[in-house]
LOKOLGU-108359 format. One record per residue (C-alpha): residue in one letter; chain; x, y, z; residue number from 1. Coordinates in steps of 0.05 Angstrom, whole numbers, always signed. Layout:
<mardos>
+---------+--------+--------+--------+--------+-----+
: residuo : cadena :     c1 :     c2 :     c3 : num :
+---------+--------+--------+--------+--------+-----+
:       A :      A :      X :      Y :      Z : NUM :
...
+---------+--------+--------+--------+--------+-----+
</mardos>
This chain:
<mardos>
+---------+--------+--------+--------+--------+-----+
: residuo : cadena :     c1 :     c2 :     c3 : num :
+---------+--------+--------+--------+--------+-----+
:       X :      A :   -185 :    +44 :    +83 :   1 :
:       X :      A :   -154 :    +77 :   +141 :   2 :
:       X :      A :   -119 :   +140 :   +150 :   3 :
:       X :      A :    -68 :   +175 :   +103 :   4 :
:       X :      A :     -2 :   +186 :   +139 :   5 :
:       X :      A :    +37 :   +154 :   +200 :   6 :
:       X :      A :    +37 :   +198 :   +250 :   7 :
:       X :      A :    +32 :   +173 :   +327 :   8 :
:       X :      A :    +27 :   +103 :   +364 :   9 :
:       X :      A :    -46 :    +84 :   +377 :  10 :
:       X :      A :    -82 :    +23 :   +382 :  11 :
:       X :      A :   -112 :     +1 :   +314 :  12 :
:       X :      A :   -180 :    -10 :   +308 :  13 :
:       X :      A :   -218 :    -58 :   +266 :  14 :
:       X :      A :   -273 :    -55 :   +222 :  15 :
:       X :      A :   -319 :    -77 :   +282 :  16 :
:       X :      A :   -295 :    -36 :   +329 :  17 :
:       X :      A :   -243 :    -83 :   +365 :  18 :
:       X :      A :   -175 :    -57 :   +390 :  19 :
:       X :      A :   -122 :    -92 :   +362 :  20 :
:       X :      A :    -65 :    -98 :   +416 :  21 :
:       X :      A :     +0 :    -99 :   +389 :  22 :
:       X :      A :    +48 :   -159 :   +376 :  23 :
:       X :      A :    +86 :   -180 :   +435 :  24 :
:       X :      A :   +151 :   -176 :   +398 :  25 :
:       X :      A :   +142 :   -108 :   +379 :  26 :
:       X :      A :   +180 :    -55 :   +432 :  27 :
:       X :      A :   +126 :     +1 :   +421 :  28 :
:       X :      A :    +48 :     +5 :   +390 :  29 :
:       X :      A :    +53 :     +7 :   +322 :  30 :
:       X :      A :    +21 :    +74 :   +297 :  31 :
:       X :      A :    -38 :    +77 :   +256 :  32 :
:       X :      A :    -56 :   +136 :   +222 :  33 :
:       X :      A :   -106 :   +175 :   +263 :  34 :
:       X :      A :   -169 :   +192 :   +237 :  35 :
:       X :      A :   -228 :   +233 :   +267 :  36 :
:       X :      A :   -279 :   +178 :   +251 :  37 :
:       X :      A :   -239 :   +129 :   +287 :  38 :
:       X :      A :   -222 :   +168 :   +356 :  39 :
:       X :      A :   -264 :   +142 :   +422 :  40 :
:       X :      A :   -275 :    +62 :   +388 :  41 :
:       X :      A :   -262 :    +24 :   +442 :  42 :
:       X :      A :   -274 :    -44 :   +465 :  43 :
:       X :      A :   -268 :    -95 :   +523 :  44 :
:       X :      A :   -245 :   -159 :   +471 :  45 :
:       X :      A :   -171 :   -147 :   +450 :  46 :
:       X :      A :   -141 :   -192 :   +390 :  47 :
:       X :      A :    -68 :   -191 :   +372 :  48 :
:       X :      A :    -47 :   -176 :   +306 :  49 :
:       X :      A :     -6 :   -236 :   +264 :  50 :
:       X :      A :    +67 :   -210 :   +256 :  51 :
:       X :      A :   +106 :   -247 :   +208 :  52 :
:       X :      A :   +177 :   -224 :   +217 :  53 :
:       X :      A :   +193 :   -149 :   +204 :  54 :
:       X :      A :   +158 :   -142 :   +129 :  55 :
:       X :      A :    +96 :   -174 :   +124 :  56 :
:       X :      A :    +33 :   -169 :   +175 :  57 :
:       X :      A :    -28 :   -215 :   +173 :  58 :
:       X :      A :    -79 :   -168 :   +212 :  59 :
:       X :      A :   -129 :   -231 :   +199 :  60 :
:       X :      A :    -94 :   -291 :   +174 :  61 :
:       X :      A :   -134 :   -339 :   +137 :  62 :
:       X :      A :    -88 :   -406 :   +127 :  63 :
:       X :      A :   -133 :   -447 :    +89 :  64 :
:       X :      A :   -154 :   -392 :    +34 :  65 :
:       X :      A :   -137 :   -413 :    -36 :  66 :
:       X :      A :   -114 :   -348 :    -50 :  67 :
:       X :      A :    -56 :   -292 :    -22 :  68 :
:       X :      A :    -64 :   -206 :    -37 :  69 :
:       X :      A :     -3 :   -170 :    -15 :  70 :
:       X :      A :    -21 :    -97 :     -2 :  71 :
:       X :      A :    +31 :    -41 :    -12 :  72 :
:       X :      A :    +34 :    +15 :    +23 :  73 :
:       X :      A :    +32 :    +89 :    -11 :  74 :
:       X :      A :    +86 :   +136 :    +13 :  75 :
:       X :      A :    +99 :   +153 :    +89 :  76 :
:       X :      A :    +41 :   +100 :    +99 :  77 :
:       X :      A :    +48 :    +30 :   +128 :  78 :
:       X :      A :    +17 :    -36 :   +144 :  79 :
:       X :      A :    -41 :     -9 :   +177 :  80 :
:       X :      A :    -72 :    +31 :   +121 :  81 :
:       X :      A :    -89 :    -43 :   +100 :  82 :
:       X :      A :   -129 :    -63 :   +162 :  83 :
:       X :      A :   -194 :    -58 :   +133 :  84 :
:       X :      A :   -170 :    -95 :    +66 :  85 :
:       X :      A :   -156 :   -148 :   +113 :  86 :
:       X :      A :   -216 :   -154 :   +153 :  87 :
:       X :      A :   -261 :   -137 :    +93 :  88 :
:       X :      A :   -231 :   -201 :    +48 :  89 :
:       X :      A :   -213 :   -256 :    +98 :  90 :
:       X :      A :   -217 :   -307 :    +99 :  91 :
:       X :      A :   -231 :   -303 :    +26 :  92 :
:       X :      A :   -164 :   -283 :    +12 :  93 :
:       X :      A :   -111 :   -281 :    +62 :  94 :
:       X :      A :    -87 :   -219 :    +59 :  95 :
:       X :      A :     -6 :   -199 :    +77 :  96 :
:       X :      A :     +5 :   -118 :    +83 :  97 :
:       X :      A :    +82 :   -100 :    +78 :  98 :
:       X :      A :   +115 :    -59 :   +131 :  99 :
:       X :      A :   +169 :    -18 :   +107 : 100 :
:       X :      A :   +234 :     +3 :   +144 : 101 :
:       X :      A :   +237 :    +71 :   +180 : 102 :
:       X :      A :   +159 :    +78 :   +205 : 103 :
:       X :      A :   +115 :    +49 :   +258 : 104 :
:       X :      A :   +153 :     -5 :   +298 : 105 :
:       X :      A :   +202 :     -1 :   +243 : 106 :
:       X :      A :   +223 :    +71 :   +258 : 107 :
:       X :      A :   +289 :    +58 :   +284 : 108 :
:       X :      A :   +311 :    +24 :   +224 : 109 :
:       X :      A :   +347 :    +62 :   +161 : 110 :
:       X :      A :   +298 :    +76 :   +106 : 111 :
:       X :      A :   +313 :    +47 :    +35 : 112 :
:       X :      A :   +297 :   +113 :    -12 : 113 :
:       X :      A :   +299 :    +73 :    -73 : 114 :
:       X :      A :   +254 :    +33 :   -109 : 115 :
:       X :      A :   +303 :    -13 :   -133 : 116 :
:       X :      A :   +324 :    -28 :    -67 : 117 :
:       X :      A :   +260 :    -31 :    -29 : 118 :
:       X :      A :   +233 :    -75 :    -93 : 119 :
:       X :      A :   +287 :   -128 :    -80 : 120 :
:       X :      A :   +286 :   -130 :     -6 : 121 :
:       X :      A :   +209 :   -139 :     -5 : 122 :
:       X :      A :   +219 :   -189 :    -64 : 123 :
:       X :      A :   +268 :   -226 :    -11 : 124 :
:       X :      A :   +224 :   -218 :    +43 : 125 :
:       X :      A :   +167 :   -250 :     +5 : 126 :
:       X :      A :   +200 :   -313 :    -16 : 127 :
:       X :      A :   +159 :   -373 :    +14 : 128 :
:       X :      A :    +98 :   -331 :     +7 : 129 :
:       X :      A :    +76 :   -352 :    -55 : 130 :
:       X :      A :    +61 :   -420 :    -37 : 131 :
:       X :      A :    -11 :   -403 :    -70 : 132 :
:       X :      A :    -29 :   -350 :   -120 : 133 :
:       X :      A :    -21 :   -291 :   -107 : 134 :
:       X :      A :    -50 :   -215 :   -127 : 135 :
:       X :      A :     -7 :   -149 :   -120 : 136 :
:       X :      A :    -44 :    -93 :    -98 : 137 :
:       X :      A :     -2 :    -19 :    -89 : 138 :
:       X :      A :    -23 :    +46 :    -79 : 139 :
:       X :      A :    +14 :   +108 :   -111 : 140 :
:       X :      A :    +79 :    +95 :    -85 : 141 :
:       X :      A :    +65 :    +27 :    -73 : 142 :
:       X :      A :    +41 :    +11 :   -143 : 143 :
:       X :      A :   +115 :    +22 :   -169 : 144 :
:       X :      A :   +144 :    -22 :   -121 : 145 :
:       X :      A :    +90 :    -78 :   -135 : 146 :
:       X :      A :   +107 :    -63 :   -204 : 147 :
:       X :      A :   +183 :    -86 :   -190 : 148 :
:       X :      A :   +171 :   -136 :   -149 : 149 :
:       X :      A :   +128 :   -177 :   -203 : 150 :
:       X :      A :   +184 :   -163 :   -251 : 151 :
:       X :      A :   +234 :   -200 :   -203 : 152 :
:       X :      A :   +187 :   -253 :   -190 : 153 :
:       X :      A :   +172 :   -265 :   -264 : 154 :
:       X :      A :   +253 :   -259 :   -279 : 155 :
:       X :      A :   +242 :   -323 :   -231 : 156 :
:       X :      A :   +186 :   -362 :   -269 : 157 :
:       X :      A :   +138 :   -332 :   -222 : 158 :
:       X :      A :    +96 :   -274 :   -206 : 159 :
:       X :      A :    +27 :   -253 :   -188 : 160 :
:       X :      A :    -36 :   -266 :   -220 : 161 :
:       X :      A :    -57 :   -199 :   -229 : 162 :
:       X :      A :    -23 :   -131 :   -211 : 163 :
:       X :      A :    -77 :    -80 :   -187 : 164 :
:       X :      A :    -37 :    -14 :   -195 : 165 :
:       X :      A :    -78 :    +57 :   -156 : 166 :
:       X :      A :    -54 :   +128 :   -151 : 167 :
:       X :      A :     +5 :   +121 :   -204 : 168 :
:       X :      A :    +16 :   +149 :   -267 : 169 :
:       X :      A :    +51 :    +90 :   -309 : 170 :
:       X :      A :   +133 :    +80 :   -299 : 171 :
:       X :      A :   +146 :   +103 :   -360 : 172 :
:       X :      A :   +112 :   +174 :   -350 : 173 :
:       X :      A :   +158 :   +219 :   -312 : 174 :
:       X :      A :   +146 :   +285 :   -285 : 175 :
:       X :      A :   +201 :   +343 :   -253 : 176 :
:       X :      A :   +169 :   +327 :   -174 : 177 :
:       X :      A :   +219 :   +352 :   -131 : 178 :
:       X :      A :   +183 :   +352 :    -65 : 179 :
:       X :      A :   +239 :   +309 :    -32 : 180 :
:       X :      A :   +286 :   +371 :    -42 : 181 :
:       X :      A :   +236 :   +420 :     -2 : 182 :
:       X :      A :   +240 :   +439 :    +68 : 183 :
:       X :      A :   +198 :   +421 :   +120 : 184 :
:       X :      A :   +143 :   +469 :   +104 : 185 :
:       X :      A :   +148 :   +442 :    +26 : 186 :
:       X :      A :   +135 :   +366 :    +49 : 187 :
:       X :      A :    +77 :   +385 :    +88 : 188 :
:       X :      A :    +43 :   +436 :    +37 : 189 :
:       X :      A :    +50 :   +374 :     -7 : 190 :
:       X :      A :    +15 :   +324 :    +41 : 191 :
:       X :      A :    -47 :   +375 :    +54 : 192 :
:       X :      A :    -53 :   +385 :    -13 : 193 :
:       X :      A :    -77 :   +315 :    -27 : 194 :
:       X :      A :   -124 :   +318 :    +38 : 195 :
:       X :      A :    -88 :   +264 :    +68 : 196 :
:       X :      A :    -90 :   +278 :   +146 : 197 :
:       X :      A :   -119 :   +320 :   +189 : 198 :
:       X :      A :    -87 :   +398 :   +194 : 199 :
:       X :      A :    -82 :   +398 :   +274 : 200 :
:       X :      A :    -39 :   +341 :   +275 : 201 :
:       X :      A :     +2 :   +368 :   +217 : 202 :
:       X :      A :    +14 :   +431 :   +269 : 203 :
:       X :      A :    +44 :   +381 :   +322 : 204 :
:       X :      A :   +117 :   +396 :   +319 : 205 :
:       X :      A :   +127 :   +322 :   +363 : 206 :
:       X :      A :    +87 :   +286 :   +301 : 207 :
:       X :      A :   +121 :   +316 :   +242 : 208 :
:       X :      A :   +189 :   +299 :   +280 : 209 :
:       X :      A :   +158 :   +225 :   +258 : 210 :
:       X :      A :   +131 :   +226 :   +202 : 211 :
:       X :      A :   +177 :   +269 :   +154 : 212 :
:       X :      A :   +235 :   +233 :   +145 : 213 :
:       X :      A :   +189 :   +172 :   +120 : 214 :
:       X :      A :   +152 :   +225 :    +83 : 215 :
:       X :      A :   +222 :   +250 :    +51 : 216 :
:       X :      A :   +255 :   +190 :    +37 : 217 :
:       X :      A :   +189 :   +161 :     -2 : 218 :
:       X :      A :   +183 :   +220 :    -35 : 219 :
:       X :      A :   +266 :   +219 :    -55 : 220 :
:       X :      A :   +250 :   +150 :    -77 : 221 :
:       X :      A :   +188 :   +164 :   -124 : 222 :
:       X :      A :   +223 :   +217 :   -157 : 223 :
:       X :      A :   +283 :   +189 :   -173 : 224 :
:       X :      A :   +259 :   +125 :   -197 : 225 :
:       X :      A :   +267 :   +112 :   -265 : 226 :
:       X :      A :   +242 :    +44 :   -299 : 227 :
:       X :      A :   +291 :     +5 :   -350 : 228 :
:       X :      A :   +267 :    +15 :   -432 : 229 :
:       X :      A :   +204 :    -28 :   -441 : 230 :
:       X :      A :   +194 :    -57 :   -376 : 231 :
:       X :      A :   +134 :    -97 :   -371 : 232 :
:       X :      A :    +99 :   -159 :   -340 : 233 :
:       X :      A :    +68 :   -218 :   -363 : 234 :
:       X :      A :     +5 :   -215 :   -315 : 235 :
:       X :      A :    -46 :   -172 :   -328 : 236 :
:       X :      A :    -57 :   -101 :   -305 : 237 :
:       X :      A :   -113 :    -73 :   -276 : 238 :
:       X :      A :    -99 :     +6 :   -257 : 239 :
:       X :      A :   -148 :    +53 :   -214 : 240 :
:       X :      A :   -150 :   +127 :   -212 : 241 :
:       X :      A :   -193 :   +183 :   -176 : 242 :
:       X :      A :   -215 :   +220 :   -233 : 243 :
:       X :      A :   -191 :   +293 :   -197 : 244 :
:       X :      A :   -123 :   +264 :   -174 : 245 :
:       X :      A :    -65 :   +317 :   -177 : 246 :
:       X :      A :    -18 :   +273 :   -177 : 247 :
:       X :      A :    -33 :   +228 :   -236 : 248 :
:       X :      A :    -87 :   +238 :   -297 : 249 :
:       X :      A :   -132 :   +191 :   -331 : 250 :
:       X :      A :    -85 :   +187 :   -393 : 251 :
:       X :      A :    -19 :   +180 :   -343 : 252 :
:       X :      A :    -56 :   +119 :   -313 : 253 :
:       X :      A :    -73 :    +88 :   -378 : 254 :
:       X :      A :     -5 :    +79 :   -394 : 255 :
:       X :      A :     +2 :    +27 :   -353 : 256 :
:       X :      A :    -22 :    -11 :   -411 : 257 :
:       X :      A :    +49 :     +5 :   -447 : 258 :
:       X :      A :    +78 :    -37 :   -379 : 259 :
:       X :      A :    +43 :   -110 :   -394 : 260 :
:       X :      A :    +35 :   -161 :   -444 : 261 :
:       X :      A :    -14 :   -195 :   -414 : 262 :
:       X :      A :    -97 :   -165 :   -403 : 263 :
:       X :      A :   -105 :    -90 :   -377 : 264 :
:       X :      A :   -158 :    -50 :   -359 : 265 :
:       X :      A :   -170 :    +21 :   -324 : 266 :
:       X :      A :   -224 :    +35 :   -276 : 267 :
:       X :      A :   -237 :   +111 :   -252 : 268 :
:       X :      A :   -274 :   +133 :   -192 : 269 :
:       X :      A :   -302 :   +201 :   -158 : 270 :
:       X :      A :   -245 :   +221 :   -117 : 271 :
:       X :      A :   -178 :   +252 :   -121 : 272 :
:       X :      A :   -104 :   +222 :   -101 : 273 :
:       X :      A :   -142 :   +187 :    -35 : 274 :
:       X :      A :   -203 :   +159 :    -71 : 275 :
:       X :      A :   -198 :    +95 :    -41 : 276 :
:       X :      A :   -209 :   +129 :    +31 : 277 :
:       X :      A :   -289 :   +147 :     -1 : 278 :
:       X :      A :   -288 :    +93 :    -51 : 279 :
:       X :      A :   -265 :    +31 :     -7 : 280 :
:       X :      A :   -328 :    -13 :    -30 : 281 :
:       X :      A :   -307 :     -8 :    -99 : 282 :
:       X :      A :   -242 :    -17 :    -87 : 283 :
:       X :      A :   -260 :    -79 :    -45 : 284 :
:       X :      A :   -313 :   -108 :    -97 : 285 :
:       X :      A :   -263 :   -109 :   -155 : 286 :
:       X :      A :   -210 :   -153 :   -107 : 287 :
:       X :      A :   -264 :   -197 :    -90 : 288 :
:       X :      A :   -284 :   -205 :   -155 : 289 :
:       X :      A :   -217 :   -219 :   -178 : 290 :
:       X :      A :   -205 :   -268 :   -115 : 291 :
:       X :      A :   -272 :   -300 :   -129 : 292 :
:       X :      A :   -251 :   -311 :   -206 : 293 :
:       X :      A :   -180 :   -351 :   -190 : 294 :
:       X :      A :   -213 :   -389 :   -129 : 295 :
:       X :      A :   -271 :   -413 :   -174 : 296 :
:       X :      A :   -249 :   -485 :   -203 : 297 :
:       X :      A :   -234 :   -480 :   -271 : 298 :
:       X :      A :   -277 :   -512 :   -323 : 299 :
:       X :      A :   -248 :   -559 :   -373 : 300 :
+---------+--------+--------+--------+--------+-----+
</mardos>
C-alpha cells in the first residue's frame, strides 16, 4: 500500500518505479502520501493516470476483466493509497479507487462529514459501474462507507459480491472517540499514534494547513456515525484486523458477523491500525483469491 495521510502534491509512483503524471483535467498534481521508501524513484517513461469524473480513478484500467474492486479510502486518505492495489491486480480485476471531496485535486471542494452522505453520493457516483461484479474493499473509515454503500445497492436489487471490511470495529460497536472535537495538536497526537506518516512532515506548519481539515471532518464523520437497528447485507463479509490495532480489537472486528446474512469470516495479521502498509501480500492474495473464485466458470 502506499503512504498513510495526504499531505503534499507529488508525482505518484508505481509499483515499478514509473511516475505517473497527472490527468490533464486536473488543475494541480494530485498528492500522494509521501513516504521515505518512495522519495528519489524516478523515471524517463511517464503514463497518465485514468480519471473517471471526480469520484472514481482507474490508476490501471483493465476493460475486458470479468471482474470490478472498488477500494475505499481510510480517513484523510485518498485514491492514491490504492495505487499499488491497482497495479498489483490488473488486469485481473479492474480496479476503481474513490476520491473523496476536500483532498488531493479535490481540495477545493466542501467535505461531506457524514457517512450517510458520503455513502449516498459515492453510491450515485457509482451507478453504471456495476456493469460486472463487483467486490467492496474499505479500510477503517472506508469500511463503513463500503458498508452503506452495499446496503443502498442491495435496497436496489444489487450489491457487491463480497464486502472485504479492514481497520473497523463492526457498526454496531460504538466507542466515546472524540478526536474531531480536539485542537490541532489533538488531531495530530491521534495520527502519530497509529504510525501513519512520517513526524517531520507532521512539523510542517504548510502541510498540516492541508491535511487537517480532511483529517477533522473524517474523523467528525466516524464518530458520529451511527448505523440503523440490525443493519446488515446479504453478501458475505470478510473482515481483517492487525492483531495490535488501537483502534479496533479482535472481538470489535468479529462483530461484523452480527452485520450479514450471508458467509463471514475474520482474518488477523501482525500489525497494528496500518497492517496492510507491512502486510500488503496478504492483503493482496486474499483479493486475488476472491477475484480468481468469481472469474472461474462455474460448474454445473
Amino acid at each position: 500500500m502506499c503512504d498513510t495521510y495526504d499531505v503534499r502534491p507529488r508525482p505518484v509512483t508505481s509499483a515499478s518505479g514509473q511516475e505517473l503524471e497527472p490527468s490533464s483535467r486536473d488543475p494541480e498534481p494530485p498528492t500522494q502520501d509521501v513516504e521515505p521508501a518512495d522519495r528519489g524513484r524516478t523515471s524517463s517513461v511517464s503514463v497518465s493516470p485514468t480519471d473517471d469524473g471526480l469520484w472514481c480513478r482507474r490508476f490501471h484500467p483493465a476493460p475486458d476483466a470479468a471482474h470490478r474492486l472498488v477500494c475505499f479510502p481510510h480517513a484523510g486518505g485518498s485514491a492514491s493509497y490504492y495505487l499499488p492495489v491497482s497495479a498489483a491486480l490488473s488486469p485481473r480485476a479492474d480496479v476503481v479507487a474513490l476520491q473523496y471531496p476536500g483532498r488531493q485535486d479535490r481540495r477545493a471542494e466542501p467535505l461531506l462529514d457524514d457517512i450517510g452522505t458520503l455513502a449516498d453520493r459515492v453510491h450515485e457516483a457509482l451507478r453504471g459501474w456495476d456493469d460486472r461484479p463487483l467486490t467492496f474493499f474499505g479500510h477503517s473509515m472506508g469500511a463503513l462507507v463500503a458498508f452503506e454503500v452495499a446496503r443502498r445497492f442491495e435496497l436496489e436489487g444489487g450489491g457487491p459480491t463480497r464486502l472485504f471490511v479492514s481497520g473497523r470495529r463492526a457498526p454496531s460497536r460504538h466507542r466515546d472517540d472524540n478526536v474531531h472535537l480536539r485542537d490541532d495538536d489533538g488531531i495530530i497526537a491521534e495520527v502519530k499514534s497509529m504510525s501513519g506518516t512520517d513526524d517531520r512532515l507532521l512539523g510542517d506548519e504548510e502541510l498540516l494547513r492541508m491535511i487537517l481539515p480532511a483529517l477533522r471532518g473524517d474523523y467528525r464523520a466516524v464518530e458520529t456515525y451511527r448505523c440503523p437497528p440490525n443493519s446488515t447485507v446479504a453478501c458475505p463479509v470478510s473482515a481483517l484486523v492487525g492483531d495490535s490495532d488501537p483502534k479496533t480489537t479482535v472481538e470489535e472486528a468479529g462483530d461484523w458477523e452480527r452485520h450479514t446474512t450471508g458467509a463471514f469470516d475474520l482474518t488477523v495479521l501482525p500489525g497494528g491500525h496500518f497492517y496492510l502498509n507491512d502486510r500488503a501480500a496478504d492483503v493482496l492474495k486474499l483479493l486475488g483469491d476472491h477475484i480468481a473464485s468469481q472469474s472461474a466458470p462455474q460448474s454445473a
